[in-house]
N, C-alpha and C positions, 0 to 999 in steps of 0.2 A: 372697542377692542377687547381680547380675553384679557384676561388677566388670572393673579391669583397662583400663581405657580410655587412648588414647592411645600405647600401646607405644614412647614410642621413639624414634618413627621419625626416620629423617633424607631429607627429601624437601622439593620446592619445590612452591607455589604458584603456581596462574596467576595472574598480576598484574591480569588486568584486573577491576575492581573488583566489579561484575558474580555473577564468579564466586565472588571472596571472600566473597560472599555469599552462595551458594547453598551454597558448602562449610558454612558455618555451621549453613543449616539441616538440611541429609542429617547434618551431625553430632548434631547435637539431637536432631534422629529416631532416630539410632540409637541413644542414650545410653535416652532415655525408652522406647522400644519394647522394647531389651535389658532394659532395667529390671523393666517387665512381665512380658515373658516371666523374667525370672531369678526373680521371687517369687510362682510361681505350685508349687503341688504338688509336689514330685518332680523340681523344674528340680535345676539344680548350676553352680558358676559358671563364668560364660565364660570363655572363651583370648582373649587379643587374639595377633590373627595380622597381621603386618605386610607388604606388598610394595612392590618400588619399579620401579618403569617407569626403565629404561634409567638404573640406581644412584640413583635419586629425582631426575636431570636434570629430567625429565622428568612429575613427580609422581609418583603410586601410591598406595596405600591402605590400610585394615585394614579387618578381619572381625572382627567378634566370634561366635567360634565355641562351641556347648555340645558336650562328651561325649555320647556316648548316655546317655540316667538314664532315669530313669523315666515323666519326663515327656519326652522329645523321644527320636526315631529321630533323627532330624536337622536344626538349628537351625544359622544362619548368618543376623548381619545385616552389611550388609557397606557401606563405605563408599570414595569411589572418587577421585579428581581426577586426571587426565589433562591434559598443557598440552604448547604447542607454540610457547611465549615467543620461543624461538630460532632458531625454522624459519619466517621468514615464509611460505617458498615453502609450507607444509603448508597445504589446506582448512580444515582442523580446526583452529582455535585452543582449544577446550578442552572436556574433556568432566566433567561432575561429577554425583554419583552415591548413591543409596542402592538398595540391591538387595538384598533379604531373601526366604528361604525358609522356613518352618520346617514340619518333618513331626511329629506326635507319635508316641509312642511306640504310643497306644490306637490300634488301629484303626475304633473310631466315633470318634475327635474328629479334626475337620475339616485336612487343612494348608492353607498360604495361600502366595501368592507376592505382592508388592508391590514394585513400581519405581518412582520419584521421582529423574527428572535433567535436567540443563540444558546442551544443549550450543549454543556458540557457534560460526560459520561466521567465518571469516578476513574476508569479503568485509561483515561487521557483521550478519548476519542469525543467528538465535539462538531457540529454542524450547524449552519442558515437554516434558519426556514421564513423563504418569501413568499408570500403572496398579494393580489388584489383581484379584485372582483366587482365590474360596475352591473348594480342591481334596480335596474327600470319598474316600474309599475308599470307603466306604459312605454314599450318600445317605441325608442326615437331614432331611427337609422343612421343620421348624424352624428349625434352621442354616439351612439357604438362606435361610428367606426372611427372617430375623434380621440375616441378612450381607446380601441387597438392600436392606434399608434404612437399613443406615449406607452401603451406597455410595449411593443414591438423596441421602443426605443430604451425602456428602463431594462426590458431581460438579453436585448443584445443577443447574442448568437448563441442564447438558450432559450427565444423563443417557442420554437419548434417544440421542443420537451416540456417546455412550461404550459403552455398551449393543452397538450397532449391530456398532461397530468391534469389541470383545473376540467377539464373536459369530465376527465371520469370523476373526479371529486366534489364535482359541484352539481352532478345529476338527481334530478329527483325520480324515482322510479316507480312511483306510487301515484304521480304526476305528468307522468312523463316527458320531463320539461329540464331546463337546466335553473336554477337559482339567479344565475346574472346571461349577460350578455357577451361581455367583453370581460377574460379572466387569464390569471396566470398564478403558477404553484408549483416551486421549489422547494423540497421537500430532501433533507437530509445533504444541504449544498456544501462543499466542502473541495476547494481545489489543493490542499496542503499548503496553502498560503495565507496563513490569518490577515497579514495586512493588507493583501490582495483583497480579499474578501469580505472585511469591512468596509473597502473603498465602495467593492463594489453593492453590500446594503447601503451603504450609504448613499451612492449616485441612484441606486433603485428606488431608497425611498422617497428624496428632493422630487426623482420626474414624476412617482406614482401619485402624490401629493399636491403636488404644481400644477396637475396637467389637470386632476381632480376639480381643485379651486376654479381654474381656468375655465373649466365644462360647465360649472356650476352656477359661477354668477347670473350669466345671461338666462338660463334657465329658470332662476329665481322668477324671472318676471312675465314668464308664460303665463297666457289666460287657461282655464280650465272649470270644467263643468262639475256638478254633482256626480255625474254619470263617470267620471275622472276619478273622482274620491271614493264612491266605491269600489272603482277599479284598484286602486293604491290595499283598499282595507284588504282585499282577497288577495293582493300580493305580499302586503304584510304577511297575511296569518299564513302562506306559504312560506314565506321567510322563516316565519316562529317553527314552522313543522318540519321547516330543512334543518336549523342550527339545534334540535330536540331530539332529532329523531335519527340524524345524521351525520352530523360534526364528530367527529372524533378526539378535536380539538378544546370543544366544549363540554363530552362528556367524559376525560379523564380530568377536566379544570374540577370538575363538580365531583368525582370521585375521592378524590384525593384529599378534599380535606372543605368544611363548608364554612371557611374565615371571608370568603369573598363573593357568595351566591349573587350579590345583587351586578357585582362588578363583569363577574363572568356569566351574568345574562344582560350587559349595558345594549349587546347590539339591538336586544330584540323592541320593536316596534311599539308604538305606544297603545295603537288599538288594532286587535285584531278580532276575528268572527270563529270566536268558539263553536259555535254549530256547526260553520262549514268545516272546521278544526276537523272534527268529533266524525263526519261524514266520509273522510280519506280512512278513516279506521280499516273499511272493507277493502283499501288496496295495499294497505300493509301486507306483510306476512305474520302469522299467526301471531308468533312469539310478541311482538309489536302492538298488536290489538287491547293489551292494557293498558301499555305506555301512552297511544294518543286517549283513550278515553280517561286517563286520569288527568290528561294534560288537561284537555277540554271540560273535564269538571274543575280541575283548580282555576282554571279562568272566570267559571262561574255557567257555564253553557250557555252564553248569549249572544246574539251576532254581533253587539257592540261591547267589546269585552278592554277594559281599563288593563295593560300590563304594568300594574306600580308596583311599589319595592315587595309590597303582603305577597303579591299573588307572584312576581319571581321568587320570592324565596318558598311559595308554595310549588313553582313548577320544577326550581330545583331538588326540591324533596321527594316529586314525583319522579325525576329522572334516577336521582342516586337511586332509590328503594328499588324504581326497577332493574336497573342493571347490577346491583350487588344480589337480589332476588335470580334473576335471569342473566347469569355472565355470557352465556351463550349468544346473549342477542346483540355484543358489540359485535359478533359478524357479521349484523345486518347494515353495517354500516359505512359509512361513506368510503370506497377504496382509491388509493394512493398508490407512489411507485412506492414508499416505505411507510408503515403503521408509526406516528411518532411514539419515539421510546417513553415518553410519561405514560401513553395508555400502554407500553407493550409491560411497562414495570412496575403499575400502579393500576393495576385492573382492581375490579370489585374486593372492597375489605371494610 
């Protein structure tokens, strides 16, 4: 089972009450989801990994991180609070957070990405942002359509819109592909009901989680060939090439300030193939054409390329430098029905 929670830390809370709420539930979720995943096959127990946002002034967070085992390539649930208590003058009064990746080890069983967070504007305006996204190596028709209907059931009669939005936001265009299979993305949610609208992250994130676990066990224990696990590495290093080159999400994490480079690349894969990396370069657009060829030399340009902590905090160094170099080029980048306001407030500095 996981274990290990809480590490420690010495960090503050945002005050306003709100948040202390929402901290609550991203911690639940991650306690109960870790859980899951910890007692499934072949798992092994988590690290709790600690950070703190400018010495914990400021907040900061933990991850519950697994080893590679048997069951997980790579496993990260990751929990976040961000506050700016003392800075009235800052937009951003606080940001709170759950953000999980986990890849398996099998290359038929599905990985999944899921985000659950609440941030508050200084000015009192404050929004959800939900999402999930099951990400195949190999498409299992099953799976998908097993994972659309726990999200058909976790977004409820915002389907439709959520649907819509992860559609355009999870597109690779350079690829011409989507990133996952089965997704959904709520983006700026906000009914004027805070207790409505915890319940409702809250029932979103039990099903998105549950239904996850659920998909996954049996999957653990599919056979699969060499020809499988190459297929997985090429899906990886799309993975790496969408959440680098297109998240929005992950390049104002990385802008804004570099206390958590390893945490805010947990999702990415453990091996991916810099070469083929390096070779999409020609269906970027221009401005872009640096950014994947730095990425694919910080990995080291090899088709079996190790993503350990040296070389994320080398490819987060390649993202900030280009996008504070080239601000122009977050227009190349993933669109939504709202730009979250960390990158609308916190662009290149």
């Amino acid at each position: 089972m996981c274990g290990l929670y809480g590490g420690g830390m010495q960090r503050t809370q945002a005050a306003e009450p709100r948040a202390g709420r929402a901290l609550e539930l991203v911690t639940r979720l991650q306690t109960r989801f870790a859980d899951g995943l910890g007692a499934l096959p072949g798992a092994k127990t988590y690290e709790s990994v600690t950070w703190l946002r400018d010495e914990g002034r400021h907040g900061g967070g933990e991850r519950l991180v697994s080893p590679v085992c048997e069951a997980f390539n790579r496993a990260s649930v990751n929990v976040s609070q961000v506050h700016y208590d003392d800075l009235p003058s800052r937009r951003l009064s606080s940001a709170t957070a759950l953000s999980t990746i986990v890849h398996p080890s099998n290359p038929r069983a599905p990985s999944v990405h899921i985000h659950i967070s609440w941030t508050a504007m200084r000015d009192g305006k404050a929004y959800w942002r939900l999402m999930a996204d099951l990400n195949p190596s190999i498409l299992d028709d099953a799976d998908r359509d097993a994972y659309e209907a726990v999200l058909r059931r976790a977004a409820g009669e915002h389907y439709d819109l959520a649907k819509d939005n992860a559609d355009a936001y999870f597109y690779i265009p350079a690829l011409a592909r989507h990133r996952g299979v089965a997704h959904v993305y709520l983006e700026g949610y906000d009914s004027g009901d805070f207790d409505d609208d915890l319940a409702f992250a809250s029932a979103f994130g039990d099903t998105v989680t549950d239904g996850y676990v659920a998909l996954l066990e049996p999957a653990l224990g599919r056979e699969f060939t060499e020809h499988d696990v190459a297929a997985q590495r090429a899906y990886h290093t799309a993975y790496l090439f969408q959440v680098l080159t297109l998240d929005r999400g992950t390049t104002s994490g990385l802008l804004i300030h570099d206390q958590n480079d390893v945490g805010i690349l947990g999702s990415l894969p453990a091996v991916v193939d810099a070469t083929l990396l390096r070779s999409w370069a020609e269906h970027v657009p221009d401005v872009q054409v640096p950014l994947v060829h730095g990425l694919a030399e910080a990995l080291g340009g090899e088709p079996l390329a190790a993503v350990d902590e040296p070389r994320k905090r080398a490819l987060a160094k390649v993202v900030r430098e280009h996008y504070r170099a080239n601000p122009e080029a977050l227009s190349k980048q993933a669109t939504g029905p709202i730009i979250p306001t960390t990158v609308a407030n916190h662009g290149p500095r």
